[in-house]
C-alpha distance (Angstrom), angle and dihedral (degrees) to the residues before:
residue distance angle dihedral
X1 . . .
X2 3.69 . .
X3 3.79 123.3 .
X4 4.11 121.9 -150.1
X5 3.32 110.6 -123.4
X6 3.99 116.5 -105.2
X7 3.75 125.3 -114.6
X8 3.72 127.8 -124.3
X9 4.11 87.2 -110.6
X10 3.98 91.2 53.3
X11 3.50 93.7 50.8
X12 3.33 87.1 50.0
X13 4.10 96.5 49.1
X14 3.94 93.4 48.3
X15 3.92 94.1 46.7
X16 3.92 95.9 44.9
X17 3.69 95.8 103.5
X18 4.09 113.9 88.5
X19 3.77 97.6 17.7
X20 4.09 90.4 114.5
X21 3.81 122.1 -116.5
X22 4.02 95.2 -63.4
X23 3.53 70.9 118.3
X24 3.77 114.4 -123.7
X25 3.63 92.9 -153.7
X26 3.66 100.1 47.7
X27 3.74 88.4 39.9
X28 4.04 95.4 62.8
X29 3.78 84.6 41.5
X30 3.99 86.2 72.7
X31 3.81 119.3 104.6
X32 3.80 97.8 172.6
X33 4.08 114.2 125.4
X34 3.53 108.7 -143.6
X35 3.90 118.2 -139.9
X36 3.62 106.1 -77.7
X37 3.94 93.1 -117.4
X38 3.32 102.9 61.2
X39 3.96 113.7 127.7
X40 3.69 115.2 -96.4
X41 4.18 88.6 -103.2
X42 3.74 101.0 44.6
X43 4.01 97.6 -161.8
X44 3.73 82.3 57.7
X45 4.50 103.0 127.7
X46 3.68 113.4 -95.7
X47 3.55 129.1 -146.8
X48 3.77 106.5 -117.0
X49 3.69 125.2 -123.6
X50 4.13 92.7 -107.5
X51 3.64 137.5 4.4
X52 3.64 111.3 -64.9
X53 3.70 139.8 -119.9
X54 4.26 94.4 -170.0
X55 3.50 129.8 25.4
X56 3.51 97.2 -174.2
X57 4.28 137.5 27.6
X58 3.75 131.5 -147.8
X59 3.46 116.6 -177.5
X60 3.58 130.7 -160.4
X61 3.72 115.2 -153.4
X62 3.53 127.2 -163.3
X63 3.41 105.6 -158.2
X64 3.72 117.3 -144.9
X65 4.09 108.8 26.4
X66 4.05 114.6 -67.8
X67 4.18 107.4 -147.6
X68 3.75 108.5 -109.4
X69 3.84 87.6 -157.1
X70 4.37 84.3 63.7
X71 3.36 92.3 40.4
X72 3.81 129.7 38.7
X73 3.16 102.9 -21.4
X74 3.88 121.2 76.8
X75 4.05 122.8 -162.4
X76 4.16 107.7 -166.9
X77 3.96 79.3 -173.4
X78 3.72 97.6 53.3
X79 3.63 91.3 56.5
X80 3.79 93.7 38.5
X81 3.77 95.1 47.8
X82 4.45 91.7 35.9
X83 4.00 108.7 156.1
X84 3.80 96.0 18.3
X85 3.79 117.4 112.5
X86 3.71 117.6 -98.3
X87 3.73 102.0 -88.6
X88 4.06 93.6 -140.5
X89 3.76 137.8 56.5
X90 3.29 113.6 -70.5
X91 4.79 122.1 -140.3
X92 3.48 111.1 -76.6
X93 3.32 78.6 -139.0
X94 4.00 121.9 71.2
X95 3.44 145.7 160.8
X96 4.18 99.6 -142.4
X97 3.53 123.6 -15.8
X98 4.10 118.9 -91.0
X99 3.75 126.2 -161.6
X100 3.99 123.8 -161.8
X101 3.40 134.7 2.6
X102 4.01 120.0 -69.6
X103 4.02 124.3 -148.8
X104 3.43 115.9 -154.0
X105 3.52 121.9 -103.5
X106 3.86 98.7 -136.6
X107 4.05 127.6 63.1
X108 3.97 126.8 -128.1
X109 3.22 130.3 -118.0
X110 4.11 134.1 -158.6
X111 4.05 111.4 -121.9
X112 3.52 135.8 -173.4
X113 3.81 139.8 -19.5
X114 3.83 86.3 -47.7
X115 3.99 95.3 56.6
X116 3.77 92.2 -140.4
X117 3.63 111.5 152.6
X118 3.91 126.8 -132.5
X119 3.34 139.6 -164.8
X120 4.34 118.5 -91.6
X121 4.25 77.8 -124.7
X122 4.32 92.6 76.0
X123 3.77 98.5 31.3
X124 3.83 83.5 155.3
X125 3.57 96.9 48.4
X126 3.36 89.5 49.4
X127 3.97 91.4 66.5
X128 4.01 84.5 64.6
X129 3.79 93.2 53.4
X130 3.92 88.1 116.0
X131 3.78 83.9 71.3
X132 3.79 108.5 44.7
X133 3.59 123.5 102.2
X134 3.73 99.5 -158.5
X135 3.78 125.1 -167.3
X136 3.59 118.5 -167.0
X137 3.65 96.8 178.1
X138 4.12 105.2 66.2
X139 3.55 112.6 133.9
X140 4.14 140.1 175.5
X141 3.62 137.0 172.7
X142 3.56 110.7 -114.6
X143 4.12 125.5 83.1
X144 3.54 96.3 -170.1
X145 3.70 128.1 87.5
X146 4.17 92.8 -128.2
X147 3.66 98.1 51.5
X148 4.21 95.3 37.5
X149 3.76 97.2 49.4
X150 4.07 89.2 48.1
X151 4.12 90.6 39.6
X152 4.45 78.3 48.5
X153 3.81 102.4 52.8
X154 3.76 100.6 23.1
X155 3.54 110.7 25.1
X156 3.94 89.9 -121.0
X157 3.49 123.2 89.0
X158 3.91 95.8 178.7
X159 4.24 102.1 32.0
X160 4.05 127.7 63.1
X161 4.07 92.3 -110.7
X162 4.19 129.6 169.0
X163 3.44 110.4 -95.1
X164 3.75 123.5 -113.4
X165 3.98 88.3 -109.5
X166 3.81 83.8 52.2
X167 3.84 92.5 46.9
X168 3.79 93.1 44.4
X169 3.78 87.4 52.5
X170 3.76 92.9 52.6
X171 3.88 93.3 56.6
X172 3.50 103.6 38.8
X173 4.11 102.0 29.2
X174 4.34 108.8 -164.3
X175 3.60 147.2 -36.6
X176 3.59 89.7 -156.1
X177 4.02 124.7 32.9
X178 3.42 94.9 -160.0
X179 3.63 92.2 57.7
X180 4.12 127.7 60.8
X181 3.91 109.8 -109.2
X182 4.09 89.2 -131.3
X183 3.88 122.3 49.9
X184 3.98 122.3 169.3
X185 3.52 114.4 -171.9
X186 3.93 120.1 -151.3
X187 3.60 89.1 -8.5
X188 3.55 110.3 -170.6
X189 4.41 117.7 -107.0
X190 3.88 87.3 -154.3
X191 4.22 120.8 93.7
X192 3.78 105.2 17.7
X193 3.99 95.3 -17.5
X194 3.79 105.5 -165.1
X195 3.66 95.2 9.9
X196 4.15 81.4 71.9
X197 4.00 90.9 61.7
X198 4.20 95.7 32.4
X199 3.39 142.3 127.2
X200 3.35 97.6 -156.3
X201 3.69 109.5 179.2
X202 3.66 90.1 -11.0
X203 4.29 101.7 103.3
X204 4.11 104.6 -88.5
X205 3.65 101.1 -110.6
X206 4.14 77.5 77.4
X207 3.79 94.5 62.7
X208 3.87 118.3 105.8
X209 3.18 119.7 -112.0
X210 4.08 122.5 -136.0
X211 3.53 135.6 -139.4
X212 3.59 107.0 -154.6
X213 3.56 120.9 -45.0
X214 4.32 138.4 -101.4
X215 3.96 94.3 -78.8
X216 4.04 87.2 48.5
X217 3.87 120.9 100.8
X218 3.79 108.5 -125.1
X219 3.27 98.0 -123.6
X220 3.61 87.5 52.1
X221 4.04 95.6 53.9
X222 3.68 113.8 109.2
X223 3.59 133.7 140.4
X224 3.37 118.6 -83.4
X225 4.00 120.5 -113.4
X226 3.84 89.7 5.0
X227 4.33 91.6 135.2
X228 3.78 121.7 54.0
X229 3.28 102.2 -159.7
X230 3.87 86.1 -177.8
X231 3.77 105.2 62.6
X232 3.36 136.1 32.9
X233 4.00 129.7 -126.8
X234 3.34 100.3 -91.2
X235 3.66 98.5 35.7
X236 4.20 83.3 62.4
X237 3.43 88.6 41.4
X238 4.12 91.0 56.8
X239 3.84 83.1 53.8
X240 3.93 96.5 44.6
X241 3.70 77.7 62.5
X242 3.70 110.8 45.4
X243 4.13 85.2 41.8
X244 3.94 80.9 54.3
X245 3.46 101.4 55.6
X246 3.65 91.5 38.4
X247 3.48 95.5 64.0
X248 3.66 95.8 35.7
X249 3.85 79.1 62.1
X250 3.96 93.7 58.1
X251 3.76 89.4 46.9
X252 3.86 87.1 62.7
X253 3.58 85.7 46.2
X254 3.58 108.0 48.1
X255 4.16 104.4 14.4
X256 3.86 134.3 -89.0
X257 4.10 110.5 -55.1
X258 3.38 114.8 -170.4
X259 4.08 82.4 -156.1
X260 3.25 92.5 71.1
X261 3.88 97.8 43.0
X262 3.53 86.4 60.3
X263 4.11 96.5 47.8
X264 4.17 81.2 47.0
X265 4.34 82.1 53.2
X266 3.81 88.3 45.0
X267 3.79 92.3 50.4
X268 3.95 94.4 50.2
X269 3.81 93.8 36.2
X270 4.02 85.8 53.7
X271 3.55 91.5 51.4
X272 4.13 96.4 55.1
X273 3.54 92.6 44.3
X274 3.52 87.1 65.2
X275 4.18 89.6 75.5
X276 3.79 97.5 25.0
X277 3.87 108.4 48.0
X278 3.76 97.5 47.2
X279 3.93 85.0 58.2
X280 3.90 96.5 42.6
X281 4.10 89.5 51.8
X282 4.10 94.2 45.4
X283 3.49 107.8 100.4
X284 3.50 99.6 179.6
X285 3.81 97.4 100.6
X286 3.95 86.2 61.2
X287 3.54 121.1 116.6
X288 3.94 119.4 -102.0
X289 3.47 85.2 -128.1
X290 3.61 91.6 53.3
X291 3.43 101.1 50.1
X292 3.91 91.7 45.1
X293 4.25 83.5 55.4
X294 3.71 81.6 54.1
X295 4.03 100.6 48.4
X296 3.91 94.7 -113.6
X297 4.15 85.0 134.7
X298 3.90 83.7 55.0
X299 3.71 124.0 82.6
X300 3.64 89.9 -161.6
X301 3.95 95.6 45.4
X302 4.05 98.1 29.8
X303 3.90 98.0 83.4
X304 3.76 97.0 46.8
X305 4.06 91.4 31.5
X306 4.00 83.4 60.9
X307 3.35 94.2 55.1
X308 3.72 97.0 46.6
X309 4.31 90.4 50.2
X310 3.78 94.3 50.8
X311 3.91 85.6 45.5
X312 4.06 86.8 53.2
X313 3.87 81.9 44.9
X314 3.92 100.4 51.4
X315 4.13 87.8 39.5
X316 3.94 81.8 58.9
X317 3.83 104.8 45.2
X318 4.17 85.7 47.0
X319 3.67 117.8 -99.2
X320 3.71 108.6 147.8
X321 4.03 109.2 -141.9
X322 4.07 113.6 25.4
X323 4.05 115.8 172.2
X324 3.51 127.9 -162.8
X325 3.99 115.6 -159.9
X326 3.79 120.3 -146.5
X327 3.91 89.8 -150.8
X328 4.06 140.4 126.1
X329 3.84 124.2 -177.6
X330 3.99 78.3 -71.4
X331 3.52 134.2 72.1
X332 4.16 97.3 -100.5
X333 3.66 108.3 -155.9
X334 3.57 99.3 25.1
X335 3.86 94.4 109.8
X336 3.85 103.5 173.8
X337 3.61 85.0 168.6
X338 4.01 138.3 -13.8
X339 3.85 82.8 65.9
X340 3.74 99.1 170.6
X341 3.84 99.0 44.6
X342 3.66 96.3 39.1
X343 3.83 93.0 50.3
X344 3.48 95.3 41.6
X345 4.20 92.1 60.2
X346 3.99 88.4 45.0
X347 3.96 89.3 53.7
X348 4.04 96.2 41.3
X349 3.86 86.3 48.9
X350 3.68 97.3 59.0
X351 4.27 112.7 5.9
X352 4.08 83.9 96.0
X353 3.52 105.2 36.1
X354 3.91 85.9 49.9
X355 3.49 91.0 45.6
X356 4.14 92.3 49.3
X357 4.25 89.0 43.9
X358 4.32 83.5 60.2
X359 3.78 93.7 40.5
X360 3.83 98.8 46.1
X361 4.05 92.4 41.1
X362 4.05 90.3 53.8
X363 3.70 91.5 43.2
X364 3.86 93.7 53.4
X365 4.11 89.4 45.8
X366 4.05 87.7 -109.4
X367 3.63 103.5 115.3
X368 3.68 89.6 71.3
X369 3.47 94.2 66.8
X370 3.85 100.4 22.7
X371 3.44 119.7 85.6
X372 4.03 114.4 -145.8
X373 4.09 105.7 -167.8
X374 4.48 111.5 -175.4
X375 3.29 124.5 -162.2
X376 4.12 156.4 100.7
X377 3.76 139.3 -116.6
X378 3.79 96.6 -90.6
X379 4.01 125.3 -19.7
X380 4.10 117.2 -119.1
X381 3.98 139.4 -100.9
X382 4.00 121.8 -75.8
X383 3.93 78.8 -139.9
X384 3.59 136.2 80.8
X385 3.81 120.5 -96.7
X386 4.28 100.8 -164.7
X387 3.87 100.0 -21.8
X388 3.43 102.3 -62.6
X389 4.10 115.8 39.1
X390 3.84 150.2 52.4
X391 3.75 132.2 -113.9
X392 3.49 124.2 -134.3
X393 4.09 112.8 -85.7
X394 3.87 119.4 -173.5
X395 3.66 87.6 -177.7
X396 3.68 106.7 91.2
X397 3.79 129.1 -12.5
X398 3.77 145.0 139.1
X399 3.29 131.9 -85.2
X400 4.15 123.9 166.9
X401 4.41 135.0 -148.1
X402 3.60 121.9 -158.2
X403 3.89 130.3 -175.4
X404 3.29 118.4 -9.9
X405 3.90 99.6 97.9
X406 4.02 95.4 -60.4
X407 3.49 121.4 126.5
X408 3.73 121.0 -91.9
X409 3.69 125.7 -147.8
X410 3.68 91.6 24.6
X411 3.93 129.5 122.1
X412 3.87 111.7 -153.8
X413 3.82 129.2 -171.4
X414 3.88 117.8 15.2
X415 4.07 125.6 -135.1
X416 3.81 116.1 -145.9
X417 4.30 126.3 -79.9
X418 3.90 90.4 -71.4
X419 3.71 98.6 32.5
X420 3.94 99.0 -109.2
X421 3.57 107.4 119.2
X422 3.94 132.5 41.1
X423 3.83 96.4 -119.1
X424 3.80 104.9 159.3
X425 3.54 131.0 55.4
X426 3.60 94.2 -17.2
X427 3.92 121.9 -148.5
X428 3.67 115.5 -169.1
X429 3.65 121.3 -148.1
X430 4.71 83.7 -95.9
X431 3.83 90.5 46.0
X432 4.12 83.7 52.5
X433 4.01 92.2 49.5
X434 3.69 98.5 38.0
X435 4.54 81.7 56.1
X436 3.53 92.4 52.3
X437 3.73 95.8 48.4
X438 3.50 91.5 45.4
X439 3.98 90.4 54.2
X440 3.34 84.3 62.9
X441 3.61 102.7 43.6
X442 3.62 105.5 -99.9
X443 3.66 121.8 126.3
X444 3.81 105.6 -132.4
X445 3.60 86.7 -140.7
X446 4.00 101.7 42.5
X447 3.78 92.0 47.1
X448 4.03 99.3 80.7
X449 3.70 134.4 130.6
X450 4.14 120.8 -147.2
X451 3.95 114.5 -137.4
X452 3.61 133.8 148.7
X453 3.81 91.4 13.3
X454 4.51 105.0 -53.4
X455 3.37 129.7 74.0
X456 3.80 104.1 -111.4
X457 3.85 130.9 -164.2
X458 4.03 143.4 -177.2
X459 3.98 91.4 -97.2
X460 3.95 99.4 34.1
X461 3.97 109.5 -150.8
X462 3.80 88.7 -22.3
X463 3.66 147.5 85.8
X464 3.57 145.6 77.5
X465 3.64 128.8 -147.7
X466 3.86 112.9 -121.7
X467 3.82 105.2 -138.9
X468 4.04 90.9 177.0
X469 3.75 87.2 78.0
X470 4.04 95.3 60.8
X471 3.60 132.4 99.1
């Protein structure tokens, strides 16, 4: 009996299952044309426009908004002056209304060669001040959660853009092709969810790829679909093939896409994953002493500590931007009130697995080359919100480097007397993107992508690299 032959889009329905969460689905959903002289495999590595300083990222966000005045960045007149009103104007622009000053609850204390003083809440952070590249003058525009985390990964806080791990994977392709160039582990579904990890219009072989998600144990975090069960290796091989050739056939039929060449890379990248991610996220191998630097003996420390080892672990085996979220089904840092308490947790949960992530990176010889960027979606108020907690404040806040080529032991940027107000050396939310690509050797301004008629890129028509910060 005679079969019909089967389309391209049933081939791709039956064989679905087992190509790993690049997302089939999602994947065909993209419309984006790539520029037409992309290679054949678009993850393939890149040179980058200038020698560079990084060649990979992990970044360590802290969902929610940690207060730079608790943190790293000490105000002698905040505690002197504690219950008076703030003696300037405060943004037309807030969140929730605050009253009077607040002090904070913790002292600081001087650290390393560098002097720079820390909060008591990373004690074990604050053994690796020598490395960190603080700057206390980041600022953005938006107070609310939404709009800041967008503005953070995207540079948009109003527009569906790429984000920068999507951007940093279209200039500089992989280390590894068996591995995506973009990983986010327990990303958080809250304040633009997948738009945080997307490509966008950028072709889909760009878009992150998660491992779980915020209200996912660690240990629990795999990607999604990674196992057939069903078929073997060389049965999905056979249909890697025959999906090949049939779309190799519509390219003869309707003209070269580079779309499609990436959802062919996407397809084949999917399929090695299947043998090399499950080995990159099993920890097992690790030393006890290693996973004790980490916090793995720890309740507190183990789900964050996990995160930050299979970061060190990606970073190693190649992939170019890996994230680690800070998150839980709640919105961590974002201490509206119960300052002390709520702060507190955040900082036990992650001060030693930070503090392992910089240790272990220097003693393998990575940190020279991998860039380790800290920080949340806006910092909070120097005044009280009810008796007891901080708004949100996109005006001036702290974010830190490490490795990469920045300088360690240095504080850059200043916020005013209280900490309110970016007032030195400011470096907007662009100037902070347009640094990091230029770490890696991407010119913020060369590194653009043309779709629906403009060229577009990760810092719009803004930006300015901030050379103070490198070694």
């Amino acid at each position: 009996m005679l079969q019909r032959p089967i389309s391209r889009r049933q081939v791709l329905e039956r064989s679905a299952a087992g190509f790993g969460s690049l997302a089939l689905a999602s994947l065909l959903g993209q419309t984006s044309l790539a520029d037409q002289s992309s290679p054949a495999d678009p993850l393939t590595a890149r040179a980058p426009h200038f020698l560079p300083r990084a060649k990979r990222i992990i970044f360590l966000f802290m969902s929610g908004g940690p207060s730079q005045v608790d943190t790293f960045d000490p105000k002698p007149l905040l505690t002197r002056d504690d219950g008076k009103p703030f003696p300037f104007a405060k943004p037309r622009v807030q969140f929730n209304g605050t009253g009077n000053l607040l002090k904070s609850p913790w002292e600081f204390k001087q650290y390393g060669e560098s002097g720079i003083a820390v909060s008591e809440l990373f004690p074990k952070l604050a053994e690796r001040v020598d490395d960190l590249c603080l700057i206390h003058s980041v600022h953005g525009t938006n107070p609310a959660h939404g709009g800041a985390v967008m503005k953070l990964h995207t540079g948009s806080d109003n527009f569906v853009r790429p984000s920068m791990g999507s951007w940093v994977s279209y200039g500089l392709g992989t280390e590894n092709a068996s591995l995506p160039a973009f990983v986010t582990i327990c990303p958080t579904l809250a304040f633009g969810g997948i738009n945080n990890w997307s490509s966008a219009f950028l072709p889909a072989v760009y878009q992150g790829t998660p491992l779980g998600n915020a209200s996912v144990p660690s240990d629990k975090a795999r990607v999604k679909y990674i196992a057939n069960g069903r078929l073997s290796p060389e049965v999905q091989r056979l249909q890697l093939e025959r999906l090949d050739r049939l779309n190799r056939e519509h390219q003869l039929e309707s003209g070269p896409a580079a779309a499609l060449e990436a959802r062919i890379g996407s397809f084949e990248l999917a399929f090695r994953m299947q043998s090399e991610l499950p080995r990159v996220e099993d920890l097992s191998g690790e030393s006890a002493a290693t996973q004790k630097l980490y916090g793995l003996d720890d309740p507190a420390t183990a789900n964050f500590g996990r995160m930050c080892l299979m970061a060190r672990r990606f970073a190693e085996a190649g992939v170019r931007f890996i994230q680690v979220t800070h998150n839980d089904d709640k919105v961590q840092w974002d201490q509206h009130a119960d300052l002390k308490n709520g702060h507190e947790k955040n900082a036990r949960e992650v001060d030693l697995p930070i503090a392992g992530l910089l240790y272990d990176l220097k003693a393998r010889g990575l940190l020279e080359d991998t860039l380790v960027w800290w920080g949340g979606e806006f910092g909070r108020t120097p005044t009280a919100e009810t008796t007891n907690g901080r708004d949100h404040n996109p005006e001036g806040f702290t974010m830190w480097l490490a490795g990469g080529c920045v300088k360690g032991g240095l504080r850059y940027g200043a916020t005013d007397d209280y900490g309110y107000f970016a007032a030195e050396n400011k470096v907007h939310i662009h100037d902070l993107h347009a640094t990091i690509l230029h770490l890696l050797g991407l010119d913020h301004e060369r590194l653009t992508y043309r779709y629906a008629g403009r060229d577009f890129r990760l810092t719009d028509v803004e930006g300015n690299v901030v050379t103070g910060l490198f070694a």
